[in-house]
N, C-alpha and C positions, 0 to 999 in steps of 0.2 A: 660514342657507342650508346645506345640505347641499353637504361638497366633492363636486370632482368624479369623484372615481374612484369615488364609492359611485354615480353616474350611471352611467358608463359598468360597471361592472360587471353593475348592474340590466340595462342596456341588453341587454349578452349573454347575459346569462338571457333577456333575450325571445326576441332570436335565435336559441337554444339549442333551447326550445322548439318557435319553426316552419320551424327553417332544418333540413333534412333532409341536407344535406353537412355543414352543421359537427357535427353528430351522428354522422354517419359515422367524420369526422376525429378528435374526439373518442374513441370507442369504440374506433377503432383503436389510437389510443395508449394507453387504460386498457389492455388485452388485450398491449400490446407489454410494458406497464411488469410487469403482473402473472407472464407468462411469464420477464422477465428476472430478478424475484427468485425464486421458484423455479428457475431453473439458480443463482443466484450461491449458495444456500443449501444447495443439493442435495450430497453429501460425493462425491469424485470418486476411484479410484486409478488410479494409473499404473504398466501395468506398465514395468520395464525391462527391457534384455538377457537380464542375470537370472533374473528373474521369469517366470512361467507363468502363466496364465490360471486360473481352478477350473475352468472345462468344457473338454473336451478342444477342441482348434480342429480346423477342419476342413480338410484339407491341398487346396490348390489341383491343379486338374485339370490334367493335362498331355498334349502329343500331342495327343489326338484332339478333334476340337469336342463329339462326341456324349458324351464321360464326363464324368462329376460324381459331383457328391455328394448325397445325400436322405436329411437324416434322422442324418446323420452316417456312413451309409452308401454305398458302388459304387454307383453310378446310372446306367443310360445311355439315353441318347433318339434312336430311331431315326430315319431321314428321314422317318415318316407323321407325326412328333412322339409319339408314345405313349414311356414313360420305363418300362421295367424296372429294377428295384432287384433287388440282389442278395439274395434268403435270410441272414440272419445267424447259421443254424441248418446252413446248407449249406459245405461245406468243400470246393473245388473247387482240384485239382492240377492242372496238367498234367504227362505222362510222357512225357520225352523219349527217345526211345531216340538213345543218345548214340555218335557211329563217327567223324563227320568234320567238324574244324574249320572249314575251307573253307567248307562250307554253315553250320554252328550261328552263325559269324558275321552271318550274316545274320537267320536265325532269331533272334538273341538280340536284336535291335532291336526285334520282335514282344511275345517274350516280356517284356522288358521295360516294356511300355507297357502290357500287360493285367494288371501284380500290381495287389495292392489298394493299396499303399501310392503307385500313382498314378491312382487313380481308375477301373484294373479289375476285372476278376474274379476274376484267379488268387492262391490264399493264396499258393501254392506252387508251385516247378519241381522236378519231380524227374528226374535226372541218371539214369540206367541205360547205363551203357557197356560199350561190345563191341566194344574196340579194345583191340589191343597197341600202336599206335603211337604213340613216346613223345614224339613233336611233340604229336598230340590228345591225349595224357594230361595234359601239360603246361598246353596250354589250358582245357582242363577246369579243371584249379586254377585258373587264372585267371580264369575266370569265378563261378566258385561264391566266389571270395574279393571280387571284384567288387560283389557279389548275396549277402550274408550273409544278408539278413532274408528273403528270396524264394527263392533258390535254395539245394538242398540234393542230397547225393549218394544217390542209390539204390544198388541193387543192382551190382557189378561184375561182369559175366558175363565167364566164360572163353574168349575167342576160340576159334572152331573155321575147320576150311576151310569146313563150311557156310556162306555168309553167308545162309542164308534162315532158319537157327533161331535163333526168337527167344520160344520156347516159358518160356524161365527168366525172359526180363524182365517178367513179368505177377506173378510170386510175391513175395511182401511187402506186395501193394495191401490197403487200410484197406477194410470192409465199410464204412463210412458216407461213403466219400468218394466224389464225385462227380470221376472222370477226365478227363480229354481227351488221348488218347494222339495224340504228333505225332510223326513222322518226322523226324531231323536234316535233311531235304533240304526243308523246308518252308521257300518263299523268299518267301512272300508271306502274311498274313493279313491282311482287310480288316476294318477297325473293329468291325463291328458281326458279326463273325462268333465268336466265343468268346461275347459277350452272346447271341448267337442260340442259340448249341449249349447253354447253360447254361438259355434259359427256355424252349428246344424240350424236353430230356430232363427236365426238372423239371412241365414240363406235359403231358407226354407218355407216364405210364409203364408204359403198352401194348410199347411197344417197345425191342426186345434192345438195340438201338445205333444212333447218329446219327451221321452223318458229315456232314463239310465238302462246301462245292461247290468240289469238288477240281478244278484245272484240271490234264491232263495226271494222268487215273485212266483206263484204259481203256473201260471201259465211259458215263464221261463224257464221254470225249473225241466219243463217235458223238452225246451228246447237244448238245453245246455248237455240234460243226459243224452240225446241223439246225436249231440256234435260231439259226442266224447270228453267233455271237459269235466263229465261225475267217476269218479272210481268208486272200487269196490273198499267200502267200509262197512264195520259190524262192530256193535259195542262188546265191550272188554266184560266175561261174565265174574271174572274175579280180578279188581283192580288192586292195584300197590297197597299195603299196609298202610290206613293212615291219610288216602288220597282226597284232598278233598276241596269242592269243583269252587271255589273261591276262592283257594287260598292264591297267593300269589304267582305266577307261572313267571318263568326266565325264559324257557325257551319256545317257541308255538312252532319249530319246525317238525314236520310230519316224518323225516328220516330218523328222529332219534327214539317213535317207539318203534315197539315188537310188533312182528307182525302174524296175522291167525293163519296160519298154514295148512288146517285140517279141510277138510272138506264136508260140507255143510247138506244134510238133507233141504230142502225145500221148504217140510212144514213147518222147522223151528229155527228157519234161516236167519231169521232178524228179534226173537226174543231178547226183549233189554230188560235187565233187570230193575228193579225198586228201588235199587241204591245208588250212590253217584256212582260214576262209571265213565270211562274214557270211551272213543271209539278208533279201535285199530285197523288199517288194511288190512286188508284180507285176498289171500290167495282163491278165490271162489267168480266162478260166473255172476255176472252183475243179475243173470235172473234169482239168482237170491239176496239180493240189495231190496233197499226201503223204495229205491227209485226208478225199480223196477214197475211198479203200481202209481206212479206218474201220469198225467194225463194231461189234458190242453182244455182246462179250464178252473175257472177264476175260484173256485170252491172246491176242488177236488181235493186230493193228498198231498197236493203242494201247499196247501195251506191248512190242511186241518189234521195234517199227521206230524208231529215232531223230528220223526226218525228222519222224514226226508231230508226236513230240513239239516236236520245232525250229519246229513251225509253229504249236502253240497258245502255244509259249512268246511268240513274234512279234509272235502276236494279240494275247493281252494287254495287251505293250507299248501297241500302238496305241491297244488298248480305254482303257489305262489314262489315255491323254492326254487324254484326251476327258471324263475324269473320271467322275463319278457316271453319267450320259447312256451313255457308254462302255463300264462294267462292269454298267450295267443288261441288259445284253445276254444274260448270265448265267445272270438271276434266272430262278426259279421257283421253286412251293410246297414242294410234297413229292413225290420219285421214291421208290418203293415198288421195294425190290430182289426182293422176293415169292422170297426164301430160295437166290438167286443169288448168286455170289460175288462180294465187291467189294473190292478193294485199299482195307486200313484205313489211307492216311495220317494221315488226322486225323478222329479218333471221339470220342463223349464215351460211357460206360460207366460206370453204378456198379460200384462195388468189387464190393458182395455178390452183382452178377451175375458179375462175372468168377471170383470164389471158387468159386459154384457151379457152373462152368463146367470147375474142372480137375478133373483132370489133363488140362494143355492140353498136346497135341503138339505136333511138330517148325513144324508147316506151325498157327499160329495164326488166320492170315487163314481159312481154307477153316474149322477148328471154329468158330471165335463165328459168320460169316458166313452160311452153311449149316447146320453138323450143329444146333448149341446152338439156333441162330434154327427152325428147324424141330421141333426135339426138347420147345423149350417153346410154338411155334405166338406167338413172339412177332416181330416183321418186326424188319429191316435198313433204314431208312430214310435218306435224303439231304436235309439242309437246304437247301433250294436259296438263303436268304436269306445263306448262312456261306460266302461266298466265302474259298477259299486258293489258292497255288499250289506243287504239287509237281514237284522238280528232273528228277531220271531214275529210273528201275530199273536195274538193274545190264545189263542189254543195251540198254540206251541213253547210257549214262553215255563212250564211249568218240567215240561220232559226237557226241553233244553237247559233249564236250571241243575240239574243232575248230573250235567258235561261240564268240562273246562273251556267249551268255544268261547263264552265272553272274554275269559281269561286269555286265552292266545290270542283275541281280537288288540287284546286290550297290550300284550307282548310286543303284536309285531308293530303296533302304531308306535309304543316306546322303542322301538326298535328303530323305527323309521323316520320320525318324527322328534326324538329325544325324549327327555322329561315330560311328563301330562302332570296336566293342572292336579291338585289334592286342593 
């Protein structure tokens, strides 16, 4: 008589045959067993501390949600989702014309977060300074020693009393580089605005030069109040006990002050007083706002009245709380300057059009913007996607010393950004 385990073994071969789960169970485990000796056999290393990888690794993104990396490459994906990559063939500076610590601190939050070596755009910062003062000379060291791999010194111009010639900071720029020339006083860049200017002027090389959507540019300023992105603000005529526009700010959102509720005649709609002073929304028709007397040109009130400026500064804030929703208020395509003059805070230019551009004069802004843009029938256009914001011009700079704008500029970049250099 045949034992029994030759029974029951036969037995499961029957089962095996038309039992459709145990065939299952079965197969799962052949497939578990075959996978587990190919890993036990496969040769493994490990790197350590020590050790390096053979492919270069790809350094993790920082700051912004939109930068990465693709490819081993700058990659950034805008809110429609579309992902530009950077040119690996394209060598993109920025030129900072370099005067005043006060602002670069904050700028340098920016500029930091768009090199390549964290997931931007910029190889490079170049330094060009045109200052005697040996506070911002000092600084200057300190950041360029800060910033070895990124930051580097340009040009050092000769102080004059001019402060408007700025005709020498353009000489030394590389024919194959791809610029973006910034103002020290630039206190705001929005993520996606350096990626914009870089795959605007690379896909775009019909035209002279592109600029930012500069908040607080005169001739932008007429634009931004028509598309609704200015509210209604009016300085504070008796501020907090004690308030005062330097000292340190925690917080720059626009919901946590009061707001002016009364309603305002016309002829004393916008008096600001002598003293420092904050500026509050205000429940009033924007026809008694500072930006109400706006206009679409390069010297009007957008540039030689402070109040304006104090009141897109404001806007901002507010816009800014509100988030994406908030600064969409902004956007637009393309403003076509059609060889009008437009204050260059932040442009992007190749090199070998600026070369062939000099001998650049005293007044820089009016030749690229005008003479050269007309002389090669090539336009001055405006990114409207390249949100930035710039601080004063030099007759605004004195009324906006009496506010806390630098101070919230200077908030929300620690806010955003972390810790700023001291």
């Amino acid at each position: 008589m045949a034992p029994q385990y030759t029974y029951k073994y036969q037995q499961l071969g029957t089962h095996l045959k038309t039992n459709r789960k145990l065939q299952g169970i079965v197969g799962a485990g052949f497939i578990f067993l075959l996978f587990a000796g190919i890993w036990a056999w496969t040769p493994r290393h490990y790197h350590t501390s020590e050790e390096k990888p053979d492919s270069p690794s790809i350094p993790a993104p920082v700051f912004a949600t939109g930068k990465g990396w693709k490819g081993g490459r700058p990659a950034y994906t805008f809110a429609d989702g579309t992902t530009y990559e950077k040119p690996p063939e394209i060598k993109v500076h920025a030129l900072v014309f370099y005067g005043r610590w006060d602002r670069v601190q904050v700028l340098d939050c920016y500029l930091r977060k768009n090199l390549v070596k964290n997931g931007g755009f910029l190889d490079k910062v170049v330094f060009v300074s045109n200052t005697a003062d040996e506070h911002d000379l000092a600084a200057l060291e300190k950041i360029l020693k800060n910033e070895p791999e990124g930051y580097v010194r340009g040009r050092k111009m000769k102080p004059t009393k001019d402060k408007l010639d700025f005709h020498n900071a353009w000489e030394g720029v590389e024919s194959d580089v791809l610029y973006i020339k910034i103002d020290d006083d630039i206190l705001y860049i929005h993520d996606d605005a350096i990626p914009q200017l870089v795959q605007y002027r690379i896909t775009h090389p019909e035209y002279l030069m592109i600029s930012a959507n500069v908040i607080n540019n005169p001739e932008l300023s007429w634009v931004h109040t028509r598309m609704g992105a200015v509210h209604p603000f009016l300085p504070e005529m008796t501020p907090p006990k004690g308030f005062n526009p330097v000292a340190h700010l925690a917080d720059w959102k626009i919901s946590k002050l009061p707001r002016i509720k009364s309603s305002i005649a016309s002829e004393d709609a916008y008096i600001t007083p002598a003293h420092p002073h904050r500026w509050l929304p205000a429940d009033v028709s924007m026809d008694f706002t500072p930006v109400s007397g706006t206009e679409y040109n390069a010297f009007g009130p957008g540039w030689n009245d402070w109040r304006v400026a104090a009141q897109q500064h404001y806007s901002f804030f507010q816009n800014a709380e509100k988030g994406a929703t908030g600064l969409a208020a902004y956007q637009f395509d393309t403003w076509d300057m059609n060889y009008e003059r437009l204050s260059i805070n932040m442009v992007t230019i190749w090199g070998k059009d600026v070369i062939k551009a000099f001998p650049i004069p005293r007044d820089d802004e009016a030749h690229l913007t005008q003479v050269v843009s007309r002389l090669t029938k090539r336009h001055v256009v405006v990114n409207g996607q390249a949100l930035a914001a710039h601080y004063a011009y030099g007759v605004q700079k004195d009324g906006l010393a009496k506010t806390d704008v630098l101070q919230r500029y200077r908030a929300y970049a620690q806010e955003y950004c972390g810790k700023l250099l001291v």
